[in-house]
C-alpha positions in Angstrom: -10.9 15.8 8.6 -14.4 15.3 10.1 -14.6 12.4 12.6 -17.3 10.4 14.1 -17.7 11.1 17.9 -16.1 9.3 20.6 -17.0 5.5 20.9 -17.2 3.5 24.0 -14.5 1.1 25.4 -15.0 -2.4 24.4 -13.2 -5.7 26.1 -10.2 -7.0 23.8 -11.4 -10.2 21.6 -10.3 -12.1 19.1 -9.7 -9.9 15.7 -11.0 -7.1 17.5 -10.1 -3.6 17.3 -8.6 -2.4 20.0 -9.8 1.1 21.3 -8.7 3.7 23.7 -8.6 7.4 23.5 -5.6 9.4 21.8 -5.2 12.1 19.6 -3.2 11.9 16.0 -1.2 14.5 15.4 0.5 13.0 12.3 0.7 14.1 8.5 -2.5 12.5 6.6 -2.3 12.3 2.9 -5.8 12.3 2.0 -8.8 13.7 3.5 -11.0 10.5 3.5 -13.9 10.0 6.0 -16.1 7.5 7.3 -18.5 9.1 5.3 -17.1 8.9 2.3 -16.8 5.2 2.0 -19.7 2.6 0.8 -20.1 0.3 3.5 -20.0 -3.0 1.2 -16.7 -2.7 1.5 -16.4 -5.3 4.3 -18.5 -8.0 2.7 -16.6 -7.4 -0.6 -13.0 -7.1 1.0 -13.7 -10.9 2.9 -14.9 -12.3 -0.8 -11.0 -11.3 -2.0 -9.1 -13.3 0.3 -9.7 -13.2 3.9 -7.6 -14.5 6.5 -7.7 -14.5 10.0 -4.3 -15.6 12.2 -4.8 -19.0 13.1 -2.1 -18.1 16.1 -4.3 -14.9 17.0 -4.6 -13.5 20.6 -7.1 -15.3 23.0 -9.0 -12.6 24.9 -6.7 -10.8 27.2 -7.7 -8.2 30.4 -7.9 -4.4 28.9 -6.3 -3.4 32.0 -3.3 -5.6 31.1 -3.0 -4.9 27.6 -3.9 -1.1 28.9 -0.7 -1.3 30.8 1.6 -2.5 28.4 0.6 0.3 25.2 1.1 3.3 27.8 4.4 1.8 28.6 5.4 1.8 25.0 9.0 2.3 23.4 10.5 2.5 20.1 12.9 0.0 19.1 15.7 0.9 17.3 15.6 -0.5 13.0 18.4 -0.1 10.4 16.3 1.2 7.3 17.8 -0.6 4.4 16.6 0.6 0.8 16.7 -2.0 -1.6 17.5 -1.7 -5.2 14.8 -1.2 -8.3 12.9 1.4 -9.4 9.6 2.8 -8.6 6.9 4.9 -10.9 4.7 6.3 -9.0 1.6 7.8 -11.2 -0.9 9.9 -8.6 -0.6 13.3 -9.9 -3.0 15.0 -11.2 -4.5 12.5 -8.7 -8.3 13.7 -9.8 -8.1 14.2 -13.8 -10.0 16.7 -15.2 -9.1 16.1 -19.2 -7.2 13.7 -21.5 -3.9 12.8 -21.6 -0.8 11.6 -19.9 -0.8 11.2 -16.5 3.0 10.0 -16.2 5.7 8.1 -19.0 9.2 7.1 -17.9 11.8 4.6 -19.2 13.2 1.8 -17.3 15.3 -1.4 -17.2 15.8 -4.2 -15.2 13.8 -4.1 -11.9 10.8 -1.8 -11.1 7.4 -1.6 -9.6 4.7 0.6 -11.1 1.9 2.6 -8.7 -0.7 4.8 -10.4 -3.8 6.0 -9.0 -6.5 8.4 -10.5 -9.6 9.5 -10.2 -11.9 10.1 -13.3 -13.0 13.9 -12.7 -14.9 14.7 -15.6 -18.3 14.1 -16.3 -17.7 11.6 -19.1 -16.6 8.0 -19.2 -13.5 7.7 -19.3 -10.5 4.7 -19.7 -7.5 4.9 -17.9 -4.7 2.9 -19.7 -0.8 1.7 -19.2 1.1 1.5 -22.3 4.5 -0.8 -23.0 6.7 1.0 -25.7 10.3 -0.6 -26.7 12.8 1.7 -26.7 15.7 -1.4 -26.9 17.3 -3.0 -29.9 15.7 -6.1 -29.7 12.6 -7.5 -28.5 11.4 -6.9 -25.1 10.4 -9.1 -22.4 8.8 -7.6 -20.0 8.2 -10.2 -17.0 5.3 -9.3 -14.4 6.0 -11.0 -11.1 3.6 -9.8 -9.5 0.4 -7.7 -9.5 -2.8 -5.9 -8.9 -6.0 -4.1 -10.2 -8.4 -2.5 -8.4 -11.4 -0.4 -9.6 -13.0 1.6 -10.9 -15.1 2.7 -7.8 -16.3 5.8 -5.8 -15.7 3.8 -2.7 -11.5 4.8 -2.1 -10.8 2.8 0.7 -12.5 -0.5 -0.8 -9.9 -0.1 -3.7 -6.8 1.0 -1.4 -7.8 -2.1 0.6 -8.5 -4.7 -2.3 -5.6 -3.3 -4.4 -3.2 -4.8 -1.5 -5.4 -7.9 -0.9 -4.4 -9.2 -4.6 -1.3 -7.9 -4.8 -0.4 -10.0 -1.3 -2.5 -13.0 -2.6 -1.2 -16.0 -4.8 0.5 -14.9 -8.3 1.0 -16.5 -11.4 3.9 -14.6 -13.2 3.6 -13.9 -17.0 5.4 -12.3 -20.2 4.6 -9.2 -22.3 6.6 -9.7 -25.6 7.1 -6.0 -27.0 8.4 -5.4 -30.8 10.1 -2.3 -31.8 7.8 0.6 -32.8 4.9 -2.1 -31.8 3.5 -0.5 -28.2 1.1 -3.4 -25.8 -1.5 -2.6 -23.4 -0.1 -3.7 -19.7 -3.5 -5.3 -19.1 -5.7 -6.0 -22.5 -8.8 -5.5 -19.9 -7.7 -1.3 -19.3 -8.8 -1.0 -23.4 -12.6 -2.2 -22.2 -13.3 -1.1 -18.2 -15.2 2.1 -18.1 -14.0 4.4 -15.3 -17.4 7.1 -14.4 -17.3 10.3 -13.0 -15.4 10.3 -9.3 -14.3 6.8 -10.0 -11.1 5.6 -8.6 -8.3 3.1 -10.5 -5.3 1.7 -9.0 -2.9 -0.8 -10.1 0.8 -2.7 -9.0 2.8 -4.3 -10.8 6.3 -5.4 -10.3 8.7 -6.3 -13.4 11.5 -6.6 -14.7 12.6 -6.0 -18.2 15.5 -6.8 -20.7 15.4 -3.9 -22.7 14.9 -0.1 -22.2 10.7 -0.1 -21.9 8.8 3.4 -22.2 6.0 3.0 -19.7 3.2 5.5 -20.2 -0.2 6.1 -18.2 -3.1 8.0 -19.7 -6.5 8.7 -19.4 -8.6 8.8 -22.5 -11.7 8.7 -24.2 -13.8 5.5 -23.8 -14.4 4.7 -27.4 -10.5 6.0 -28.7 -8.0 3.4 -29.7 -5.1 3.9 -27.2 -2.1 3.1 -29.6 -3.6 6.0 -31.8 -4.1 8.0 -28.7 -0.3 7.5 -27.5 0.8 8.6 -30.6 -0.9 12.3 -30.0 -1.8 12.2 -26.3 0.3 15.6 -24.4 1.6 15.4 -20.3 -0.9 16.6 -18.1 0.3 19.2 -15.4 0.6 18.0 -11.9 -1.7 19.2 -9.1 -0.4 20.8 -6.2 0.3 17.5 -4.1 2.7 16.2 -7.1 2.6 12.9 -6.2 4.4 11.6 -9.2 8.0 10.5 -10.3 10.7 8.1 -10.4 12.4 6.8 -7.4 15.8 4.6 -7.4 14.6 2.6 -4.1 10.9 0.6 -4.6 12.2 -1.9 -1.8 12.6 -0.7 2.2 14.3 -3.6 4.9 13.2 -2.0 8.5 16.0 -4.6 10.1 16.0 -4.7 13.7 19.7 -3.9 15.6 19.3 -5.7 18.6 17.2 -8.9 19.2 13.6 -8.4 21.1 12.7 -10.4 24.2 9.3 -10.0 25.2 10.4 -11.3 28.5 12.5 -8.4 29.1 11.8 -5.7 26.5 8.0 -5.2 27.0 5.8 -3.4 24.3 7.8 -1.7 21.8 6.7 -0.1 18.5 8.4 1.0 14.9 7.1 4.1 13.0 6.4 3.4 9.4 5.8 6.2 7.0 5.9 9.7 8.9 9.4 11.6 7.0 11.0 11.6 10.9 11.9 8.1 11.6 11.3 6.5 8.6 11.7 9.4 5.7 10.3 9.3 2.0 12.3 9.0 -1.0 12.9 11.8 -3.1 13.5 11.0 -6.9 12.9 13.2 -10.1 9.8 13.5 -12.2 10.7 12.2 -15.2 8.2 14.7 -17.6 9.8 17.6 -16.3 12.8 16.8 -14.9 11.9 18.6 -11.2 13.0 17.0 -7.8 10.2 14.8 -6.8 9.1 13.3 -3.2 6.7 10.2 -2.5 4.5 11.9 0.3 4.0 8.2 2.3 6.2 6.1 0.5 3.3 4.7 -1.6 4.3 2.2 -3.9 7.3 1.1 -1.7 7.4 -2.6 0.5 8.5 -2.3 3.3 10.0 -6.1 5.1 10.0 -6.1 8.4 12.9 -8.5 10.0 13.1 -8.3 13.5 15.2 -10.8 15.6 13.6 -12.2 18.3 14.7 -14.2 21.1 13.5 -16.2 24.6 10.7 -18.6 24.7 7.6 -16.4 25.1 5.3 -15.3 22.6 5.1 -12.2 20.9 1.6 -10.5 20.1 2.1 -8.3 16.5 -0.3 -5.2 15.6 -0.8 -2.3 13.4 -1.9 0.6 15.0 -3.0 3.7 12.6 -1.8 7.0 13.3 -3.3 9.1 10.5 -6.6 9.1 10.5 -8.8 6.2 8.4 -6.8 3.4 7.1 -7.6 0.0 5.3 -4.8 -2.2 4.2 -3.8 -5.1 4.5 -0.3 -7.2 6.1 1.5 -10.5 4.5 3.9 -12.6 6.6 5.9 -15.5 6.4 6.8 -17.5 9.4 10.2 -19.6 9.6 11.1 -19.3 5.9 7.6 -21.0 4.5 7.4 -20.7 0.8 3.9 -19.1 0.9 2.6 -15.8 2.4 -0.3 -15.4 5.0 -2.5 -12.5 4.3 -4.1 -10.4 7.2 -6.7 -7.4 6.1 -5.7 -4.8 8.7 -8.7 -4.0 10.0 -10.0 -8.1 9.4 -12.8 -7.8 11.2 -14.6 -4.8 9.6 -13.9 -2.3 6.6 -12.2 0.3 7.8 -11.1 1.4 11.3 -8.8 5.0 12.3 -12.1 7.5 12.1 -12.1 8.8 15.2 -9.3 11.1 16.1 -10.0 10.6 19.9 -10.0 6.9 19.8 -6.5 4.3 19.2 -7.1 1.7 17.4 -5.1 -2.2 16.9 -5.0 -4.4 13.8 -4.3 -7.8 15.3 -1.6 -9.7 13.4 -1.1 -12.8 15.5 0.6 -14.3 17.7 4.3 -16.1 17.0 6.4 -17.9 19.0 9.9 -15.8 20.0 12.0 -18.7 18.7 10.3 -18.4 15.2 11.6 -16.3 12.1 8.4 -14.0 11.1 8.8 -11.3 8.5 6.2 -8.8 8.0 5.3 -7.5 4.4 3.9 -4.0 4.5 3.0 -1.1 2.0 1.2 2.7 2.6 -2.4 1.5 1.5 -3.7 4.3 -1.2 -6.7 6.2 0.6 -5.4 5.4 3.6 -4.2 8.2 6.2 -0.5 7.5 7.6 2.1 6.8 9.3 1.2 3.5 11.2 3.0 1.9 14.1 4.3 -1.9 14.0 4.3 -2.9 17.5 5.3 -6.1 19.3 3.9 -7.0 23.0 4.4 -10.0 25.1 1.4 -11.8 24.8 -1.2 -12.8 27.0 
Protein backbone atom coordinates (compact mmCIF):
# COMPACT_ATOMS: atom_id res chain seq x y z
CA UNK A 1 0.00 0.00 0.00
CA UNK A 2 1.65 3.37 -0.92
CA UNK A 3 1.13 6.06 1.76
CA UNK A 4 1.44 9.80 1.95
CA UNK A 5 4.34 10.92 4.16
CA UNK A 6 4.26 11.76 7.70
CA UNK A 7 1.91 14.71 8.74
CA UNK A 8 2.40 17.09 11.41
CA UNK A 9 0.70 16.96 14.96
CA UNK A 10 -2.37 19.03 15.12
CA UNK A 11 -4.25 20.26 18.52
CA UNK A 12 -7.53 18.09 19.22
CA UNK A 13 -10.84 20.10 17.95
CA UNK A 14 -14.15 19.54 17.54
CA UNK A 15 -14.78 16.72 14.73
CA UNK A 16 -11.23 16.57 14.21
CA UNK A 17 -9.12 13.78 13.42
CA UNK A 18 -6.97 12.86 15.84
CA UNK A 19 -3.33 12.16 14.85
CA UNK A 20 -0.28 10.62 16.36
CA UNK A 21 2.32 8.28 15.02
CA UNK A 22 1.79 4.38 14.84
CA UNK A 23 2.30 1.79 12.63
CA UNK A 24 -0.61 -0.82 11.28
CA UNK A 25 0.29 -4.08 11.22
CA UNK A 26 -3.22 -5.44 10.52
CA UNK A 27 -4.84 -7.48 7.49
CA UNK A 28 -6.22 -4.84 4.75
CA UNK A 29 -8.59 -6.12 2.31
CA UNK A 30 -8.14 -3.84 -0.47
CA UNK A 31 -5.27 -2.00 -1.70
CA UNK A 32 -6.87 1.49 -1.88
CA UNK A 33 -4.89 4.80 -1.72
CA UNK A 34 -5.21 8.37 -1.21
CA UNK A 35 -4.53 8.50 -4.69
CA UNK A 36 -6.92 6.56 -5.90
CA UNK A 37 -9.92 8.41 -4.59
CA UNK A 38 -11.62 11.68 -6.40
CA UNK A 39 -11.53 14.17 -3.86
CA UNK A 40 -15.45 15.30 -4.34
CA UNK A 41 -16.02 12.81 -2.17
CA UNK A 42 -16.31 15.13 0.86
CA UNK A 43 -18.61 17.72 -0.61
CA UNK A 44 -20.74 14.76 -2.05
CA UNK A 45 -20.63 12.55 1.15
CA UNK A 46 -22.04 15.91 3.45
CA UNK A 47 -24.95 16.43 0.54
CA UNK A 48 -26.18 12.47 1.69
CA UNK A 49 -26.81 13.06 5.15
CA UNK A 50 -24.40 14.69 7.38
CA UNK A 51 -24.42 14.76 10.94
CA UNK A 52 -22.17 15.98 13.40
CA UNK A 53 -22.73 14.93 17.41
CA UNK A 54 -24.51 17.58 19.00
CA UNK A 55 -22.85 16.06 22.36
CA UNK A 56 -19.31 16.13 20.61
CA UNK A 57 -15.94 16.68 22.52
CA UNK A 58 -15.10 20.41 23.36
CA UNK A 59 -11.34 20.88 22.59
CA UNK A 60 -9.25 18.89 25.06
CA UNK A 61 -5.19 19.18 25.79
CA UNK A 62 -3.24 16.56 23.32
CA UNK A 63 -1.13 15.82 26.20
CA UNK A 64 -4.13 14.64 28.12
CA UNK A 65 -5.88 12.81 25.58
CA UNK A 66 -2.12 11.65 24.64
CA UNK A 67 -2.05 10.02 27.98
CA UNK A 68 -5.08 8.29 28.14
CA UNK A 69 -4.66 6.26 24.23
CA UNK A 70 -1.07 5.04 25.39
CA UNK A 71 -2.66 3.71 28.44
CA UNK A 72 -5.13 1.83 26.43
CA UNK A 73 -6.86 -1.65 27.25
CA UNK A 74 -9.19 -4.02 25.79
CA UNK A 75 -12.41 -4.55 27.37
CA UNK A 76 -13.69 -7.81 27.43
CA UNK A 77 -17.34 -8.39 24.81
CA UNK A 78 -19.48 -11.53 24.49
CA UNK A 79 -19.80 -11.79 20.56
CA UNK A 80 -23.28 -12.77 19.97
CA UNK A 81 -24.29 -13.86 16.28
CA UNK A 82 -27.69 -13.13 15.49
CA UNK A 83 -29.88 -15.10 13.30
CA UNK A 84 -30.56 -14.53 9.32
CA UNK A 85 -28.74 -15.01 6.47
CA UNK A 86 -26.21 -13.15 4.50
CA UNK A 87 -25.29 -13.15 0.53
CA UNK A 88 -22.40 -11.71 0.08
CA UNK A 89 -21.67 -11.05 -3.91
CA UNK A 90 -17.83 -9.57 -4.21
CA UNK A 91 -16.22 -12.29 -6.22
CA UNK A 92 -15.09 -11.94 -9.18
CA UNK A 93 -14.92 -8.55 -7.39
CA UNK A 94 -13.48 -6.82 -10.90
CA UNK A 95 -15.68 -8.56 -13.84
CA UNK A 96 -14.12 -9.14 -16.78
CA UNK A 97 -17.28 -10.79 -18.99
CA UNK A 98 -20.97 -11.61 -18.66
CA UNK A 99 -22.74 -13.46 -16.38
CA UNK A 100 -23.54 -14.55 -12.92
CA UNK A 101 -21.75 -13.06 -10.36
CA UNK A 102 -23.54 -15.06 -7.39
CA UNK A 103 -27.49 -16.91 -7.07
CA UNK A 104 -28.61 -18.51 -3.89
CA UNK A 105 -32.10 -19.37 -2.35
CA UNK A 106 -33.40 -18.11 0.86
CA UNK A 107 -36.33 -17.72 3.27
CA UNK A 108 -37.26 -15.78 6.01
CA UNK A 109 -34.63 -13.24 7.06
CA UNK A 110 -31.51 -12.10 5.04
CA UNK A 111 -29.39 -9.28 4.06
CA UNK A 112 -27.85 -9.09 0.47
CA UNK A 113 -24.05 -7.43 -0.13
CA UNK A 114 -22.76 -7.32 -3.71
CA UNK A 115 -20.04 -5.31 -4.91
CA UNK A 116 -18.32 -5.24 -8.54
CA UNK A 117 -16.42 -3.56 -10.59
CA UNK A 118 -17.17 -3.21 -14.35
CA UNK A 119 -13.66 -4.48 -15.89
CA UNK A 120 -14.32 -4.55 -19.43
CA UNK A 121 -14.07 -1.89 -21.79
CA UNK A 122 -17.78 -1.77 -22.56
CA UNK A 123 -20.89 -0.48 -20.75
CA UNK A 124 -22.14 -2.67 -18.80
CA UNK A 125 -25.48 -3.23 -16.27
CA UNK A 126 -25.15 -4.92 -13.22
CA UNK A 127 -28.54 -6.40 -12.10
CA UNK A 128 -30.29 -8.39 -8.98
CA UNK A 129 -32.92 -10.69 -9.97
CA UNK A 130 -36.07 -12.16 -7.64
CA UNK A 131 -37.07 -15.73 -8.82
CA UNK A 132 -39.95 -17.71 -6.82
CA UNK A 133 -39.02 -20.90 -6.12
CA UNK A 134 -42.34 -21.24 -3.43
CA UNK A 135 -45.84 -22.54 -4.09
CA UNK A 136 -47.49 -19.42 -3.86
CA UNK A 137 -46.82 -15.95 -4.31
CA UNK A 138 -43.97 -14.29 -2.81
CA UNK A 139 -43.60 -11.38 -0.75
CA UNK A 140 -40.53 -10.21 -0.50
CA UNK A 141 -40.45 -7.23 2.11
CA UNK A 142 -37.34 -4.81 1.94
CA UNK A 143 -36.75 -3.16 5.37
CA UNK A 144 -34.14 -1.63 4.66
CA UNK A 145 -31.65 -0.48 2.03
CA UNK A 146 -28.93 0.97 -0.16
CA UNK A 147 -27.49 1.86 -3.63
CA UNK A 148 -24.46 3.22 -4.38
CA UNK A 149 -22.74 3.89 -7.77
CA UNK A 150 -21.61 3.43 -10.40
CA UNK A 151 -18.22 5.33 -9.87
CA UNK A 152 -14.36 5.04 -10.13
CA UNK A 153 -14.15 6.84 -6.81
CA UNK A 154 -14.36 3.34 -4.26
CA UNK A 155 -14.29 4.98 -1.13
CA UNK A 156 -17.17 7.64 -2.08
CA UNK A 157 -19.37 4.53 -2.69
CA UNK A 158 -18.07 2.36 0.42
CA UNK A 159 -18.84 5.62 2.26
CA UNK A 160 -22.25 6.70 0.71
CA UNK A 161 -23.51 3.01 0.47
CA UNK A 162 -23.51 3.12 4.47
CA UNK A 163 -24.73 6.80 4.71
CA UNK A 164 -28.27 5.50 3.05
CA UNK A 165 -28.34 2.42 4.38
CA UNK A 166 -28.05 4.22 8.15
CA UNK A 167 -30.38 7.10 6.93
CA UNK A 168 -34.32 7.15 7.19
CA UNK A 169 -36.20 4.07 5.33
CA UNK A 170 -39.37 3.61 3.94
CA UNK A 171 -40.03 -0.21 3.75
CA UNK A 172 -41.74 -1.71 0.67
CA UNK A 173 -43.02 -5.09 -1.08
CA UNK A 174 -41.86 -7.01 -4.18
CA UNK A 175 -44.81 -9.27 -5.12
CA UNK A 176 -43.15 -12.29 -7.10
CA UNK A 177 -45.37 -14.87 -9.27
CA UNK A 178 -44.23 -18.31 -10.00
CA UNK A 179 -42.06 -18.62 -13.16
CA UNK A 180 -42.52 -14.59 -13.23
CA UNK A 181 -38.73 -13.32 -12.07
CA UNK A 182 -38.66 -8.99 -10.80
CA UNK A 183 -35.77 -6.81 -10.91
CA UNK A 184 -34.78 -5.93 -7.10
CA UNK A 185 -34.55 -2.33 -8.14
CA UNK A 186 -36.39 -1.36 -11.67
CA UNK A 187 -33.58 1.47 -11.84
CA UNK A 188 -30.48 -1.65 -12.21
CA UNK A 189 -32.36 -2.33 -15.89
CA UNK A 190 -31.38 1.58 -16.95
CA UNK A 191 -27.94 2.78 -14.89
CA UNK A 192 -24.92 2.36 -17.04
CA UNK A 193 -21.92 0.97 -15.11
CA UNK A 194 -18.39 2.17 -17.44
CA UNK A 195 -15.16 0.71 -17.52
CA UNK A 196 -13.52 0.63 -13.67
CA UNK A 197 -16.83 1.64 -12.30
CA UNK A 198 -17.84 0.42 -8.95
CA UNK A 199 -21.63 -0.78 -7.76
CA UNK A 200 -22.72 -1.73 -4.38
CA UNK A 201 -25.95 -2.35 -2.88
CA UNK A 202 -27.76 -3.54 0.85
CA UNK A 203 -30.66 -4.71 1.26
CA UNK A 204 -32.24 -6.48 4.17
CA UNK A 205 -35.56 -8.76 3.70
CA UNK A 206 -37.46 -11.04 4.57
CA UNK A 207 -39.50 -13.35 2.47
CA UNK A 208 -42.44 -15.87 2.79
CA UNK A 209 -41.56 -18.17 0.24
CA UNK A 210 -38.24 -19.85 -1.02
CA UNK A 211 -36.82 -16.68 -3.38
CA UNK A 212 -33.87 -17.52 -5.94
CA UNK A 213 -31.72 -14.32 -5.67
CA UNK A 214 -29.42 -13.93 -8.61
CA UNK A 215 -26.66 -11.07 -9.40
CA UNK A 216 -25.30 -10.63 -12.90
CA UNK A 217 -23.62 -8.40 -15.03
CA UNK A 218 -24.80 -7.98 -18.50
CA UNK A 219 -24.93 -6.23 -21.54
CA UNK A 220 -26.33 -2.67 -21.48
CA UNK A 221 -28.92 -2.96 -24.15
CA UNK A 222 -30.05 -6.99 -23.18
CA UNK A 223 -33.26 -7.69 -21.45
CA UNK A 224 -32.29 -9.19 -18.11
CA UNK A 225 -35.29 -11.75 -17.73
CA UNK A 226 -34.02 -13.10 -21.16
CA UNK A 227 -30.47 -12.86 -19.94
CA UNK A 228 -31.25 -14.95 -16.62
CA UNK A 229 -32.67 -17.45 -18.57
CA UNK A 230 -29.12 -18.20 -20.48
CA UNK A 231 -26.68 -16.28 -18.27
CA UNK A 232 -23.64 -19.13 -16.86
CA UNK A 233 -21.69 -18.59 -13.02
CA UNK A 234 -18.72 -16.77 -13.38
CA UNK A 235 -15.59 -18.22 -11.68
CA UNK A 236 -14.40 -16.62 -8.50
CA UNK A 237 -11.11 -14.65 -8.32
CA UNK A 238 -8.53 -15.59 -5.98
CA UNK A 239 -9.90 -13.50 -2.96
CA UNK A 240 -13.43 -15.53 -3.20
CA UNK A 241 -15.22 -13.17 -1.45
CA UNK A 242 -18.59 -14.76 -2.12
CA UNK A 243 -21.13 -17.05 -0.32
CA UNK A 244 -23.76 -17.66 2.08
CA UNK A 245 -23.45 -17.10 5.71
CA UNK A 246 -26.09 -18.33 8.50
CA UNK A 247 -25.23 -15.19 10.87
CA UNK A 248 -25.79 -11.44 8.98
CA UNK A 249 -26.29 -9.99 12.57
CA UNK A 250 -23.15 -9.64 15.36
CA UNK A 251 -24.09 -8.32 19.27
CA UNK A 252 -20.42 -7.17 20.63
CA UNK A 253 -22.20 -7.20 24.44
CA UNK A 254 -20.06 -5.96 27.03
CA UNK A 255 -19.46 -8.48 30.30
CA UNK A 256 -18.84 -6.12 32.87
CA UNK A 257 -20.15 -2.45 33.12
CA UNK A 258 -17.49 0.49 32.17
CA UNK A 259 -16.83 3.33 34.50
CA UNK A 260 -14.90 5.98 33.02
CA UNK A 261 -14.20 7.04 36.50
CA UNK A 262 -12.34 4.02 37.22
CA UNK A 263 -11.71 2.04 33.97
CA UNK A 264 -9.86 4.71 31.89
CA UNK A 265 -9.53 4.41 27.97
CA UNK A 266 -10.45 1.06 26.79
CA UNK A 267 -10.91 -0.19 23.21
CA UNK A 268 -12.89 -3.29 21.28
CA UNK A 269 -11.31 -4.84 18.08
CA UNK A 270 -13.80 -5.10 15.27
CA UNK A 271 -13.10 -7.07 12.26
CA UNK A 272 -9.38 -8.54 12.49
CA UNK A 273 -10.21 -12.95 12.56
CA UNK A 274 -8.31 -12.82 16.32
CA UNK A 275 -10.75 -11.18 18.64
CA UNK A 276 -13.57 -10.72 16.63
CA UNK A 277 -13.29 -13.79 13.80
CA UNK A 278 -15.20 -13.88 10.31
CA UNK A 279 -17.93 -16.19 9.48
CA UNK A 280 -17.38 -19.06 7.38
CA UNK A 281 -20.45 -20.29 5.28
CA UNK A 282 -20.59 -22.22 1.91
CA UNK A 283 -20.63 -20.79 -1.62
CA UNK A 284 -23.69 -21.69 -2.80
CA UNK A 285 -22.62 -22.13 -6.82
CA UNK A 286 -20.17 -24.62 -5.92
CA UNK A 287 -20.83 -25.84 -2.87
CA UNK A 288 -17.02 -24.99 -1.41
CA UNK A 289 -16.41 -23.75 2.28
CA UNK A 290 -16.58 -20.04 2.04
CA UNK A 291 -15.13 -17.17 4.48
CA UNK A 292 -16.22 -13.35 4.55
CA UNK A 293 -12.59 -11.81 4.71
CA UNK A 294 -13.89 -8.55 7.10
CA UNK A 295 -17.23 -9.52 7.82
CA UNK A 296 -18.61 -7.28 5.07
CA UNK A 297 -22.16 -7.32 4.87
CA UNK A 298 -22.56 -8.17 8.66
CA UNK A 299 -23.92 -5.31 11.59
CA UNK A 300 -22.36 -5.38 14.18
CA UNK A 301 -24.51 -3.63 17.67
CA UNK A 302 -22.50 -2.53 20.06
CA UNK A 303 -24.15 -2.61 23.79
CA UNK A 304 -21.92 -1.76 26.32
CA UNK A 305 -23.12 -1.12 29.94
CA UNK A 306 -21.97 1.81 31.41
CA UNK A 307 -22.04 3.13 34.81
CA UNK A 308 -21.07 6.31 37.28
CA UNK A 309 -21.92 9.83 36.49
CA UNK A 310 -19.07 10.92 34.17
CA UNK A 311 -19.09 11.22 30.59
CA UNK A 312 -17.81 8.95 28.20
CA UNK A 313 -15.98 10.19 24.93
CA UNK A 314 -16.69 7.37 21.86
CA UNK A 315 -14.21 7.01 18.68
CA UNK A 316 -13.36 4.87 15.76
CA UNK A 317 -9.90 4.49 15.26
CA UNK A 318 -8.74 2.66 11.83
CA UNK A 319 -6.33 0.14 11.95
CA UNK A 320 -6.07 -0.98 8.28
CA UNK A 321 -5.01 1.46 6.20
CA UNK A 322 -7.75 4.13 4.42
CA UNK A 323 -11.14 3.85 5.69
CA UNK A 324 -14.53 5.87 5.09
CA UNK A 325 -17.67 4.66 6.70
CA UNK A 326 -19.88 5.78 8.56
CA UNK A 327 -21.53 4.92 12.57
CA UNK A 328 -25.49 5.01 13.61
CA UNK A 329 -26.48 5.27 17.32
CA UNK A 330 -29.33 5.43 19.43
CA UNK A 331 -29.20 6.91 22.83
CA UNK A 332 -31.71 5.76 25.68
CA UNK A 333 -34.00 3.62 23.48
CA UNK A 334 -34.97 6.73 20.94
CA UNK A 335 -36.94 5.50 18.04
CA UNK A 336 -34.65 7.16 15.43
CA UNK A 337 -30.94 6.60 14.61
CA UNK A 338 -28.23 9.45 14.60
CA UNK A 339 -25.81 9.11 11.74
CA UNK A 340 -22.03 9.96 12.13
CA UNK A 341 -19.70 9.83 8.75
CA UNK A 342 -16.50 8.43 10.34
CA UNK A 343 -14.22 10.60 9.16
CA UNK A 344 -17.14 13.72 9.37
CA UNK A 345 -14.99 16.19 8.89
CA UNK A 346 -13.24 15.25 5.53
CA UNK A 347 -13.46 12.24 3.04
CA UNK A 348 -11.32 9.81 4.00
CA UNK A 349 -8.75 9.57 6.75
CA UNK A 350 -6.19 6.09 7.65
CA UNK A 351 -3.46 6.94 4.67
CA UNK A 352 -0.69 7.23 6.39
CA UNK A 353 0.73 4.21 7.97
CA UNK A 354 2.83 6.21 10.41
CA UNK A 355 0.10 8.37 11.65
CA UNK A 356 -3.24 7.16 14.18
CA UNK A 357 -6.08 8.49 13.51
CA UNK A 358 -9.84 9.18 15.67
CA UNK A 359 -13.29 9.37 14.23
CA UNK A 360 -15.13 11.39 16.98
CA UNK A 361 -18.51 9.79 17.83
CA UNK A 362 -19.60 12.02 20.72
CA UNK A 363 -19.89 12.43 23.89
CA UNK A 364 -22.75 10.51 26.19
CA UNK A 365 -23.55 10.66 29.56
CA UNK A 366 -22.41 7.19 31.70
CA UNK A 367 -25.96 6.95 32.96
CA UNK A 368 -27.41 6.82 29.38
CA UNK A 369 -28.19 3.58 27.21
CA UNK A 370 -26.14 4.23 23.77
CA UNK A 371 -25.90 1.47 21.18
CA UNK A 372 -23.54 1.83 18.38
CA UNK A 373 -24.55 0.41 14.82
CA UNK A 374 -21.45 -0.56 12.79
CA UNK A 375 -20.64 -2.41 9.47
CA UNK A 376 -16.90 -3.15 7.46
CA UNK A 377 -17.29 -0.21 5.02
CA UNK A 378 -16.56 -1.74 1.32
CA UNK A 379 -13.19 -0.08 0.12
CA UNK A 380 -12.25 0.43 3.32
CA UNK A 381 -9.07 -1.21 4.95
CA UNK A 382 -9.82 -3.05 8.48
CA UNK A 383 -10.06 -3.99 11.49
CA UNK A 384 -11.00 -0.74 13.42
CA UNK A 385 -11.07 -0.15 17.15
CA UNK A 386 -14.27 1.12 19.21
CA UNK A 387 -12.86 2.90 22.08
CA UNK A 388 -14.44 4.63 25.02
CA UNK A 389 -12.39 7.48 27.15
CA UNK A 390 -13.40 9.57 30.01
CA UNK A 391 -14.05 12.72 28.58
CA UNK A 392 -12.61 15.94 28.99
Amino acid sequence: MKFIKSMAWTSIIVFATIIFIFSPSAQARHNETAESTVNKTADEVRSESMYTPQNASKPVLQNNFRVQMDKLTKWPVKRIDESGTLLFSDSPETVYQDGILYRDTVTGKGRLYYYHVNGTDKRKKVVVMLSNKGNDLAHFNITRSAQSGPSTDYLYVGKTSQIRYFSYQVPRQIIIGKNKPELLEDNMNTILVRKDELVCGIYDFSTDQSVEITVMMMPLDDDPYQFLKRAAVLPKDESRLRGTFKNMDRILQGEQYYNPEKDGAVSITVADDKDDKYLTGIDATDGTEAKNYGNYGVIYYLDIPTSGMGKIHYYLQPLGGVYAGAVAVRVNDERGLDLIPTPSERAFFGENSKQLYYADLGVYNARDNVLFEYSPPGASNLPVNIILTPAQ
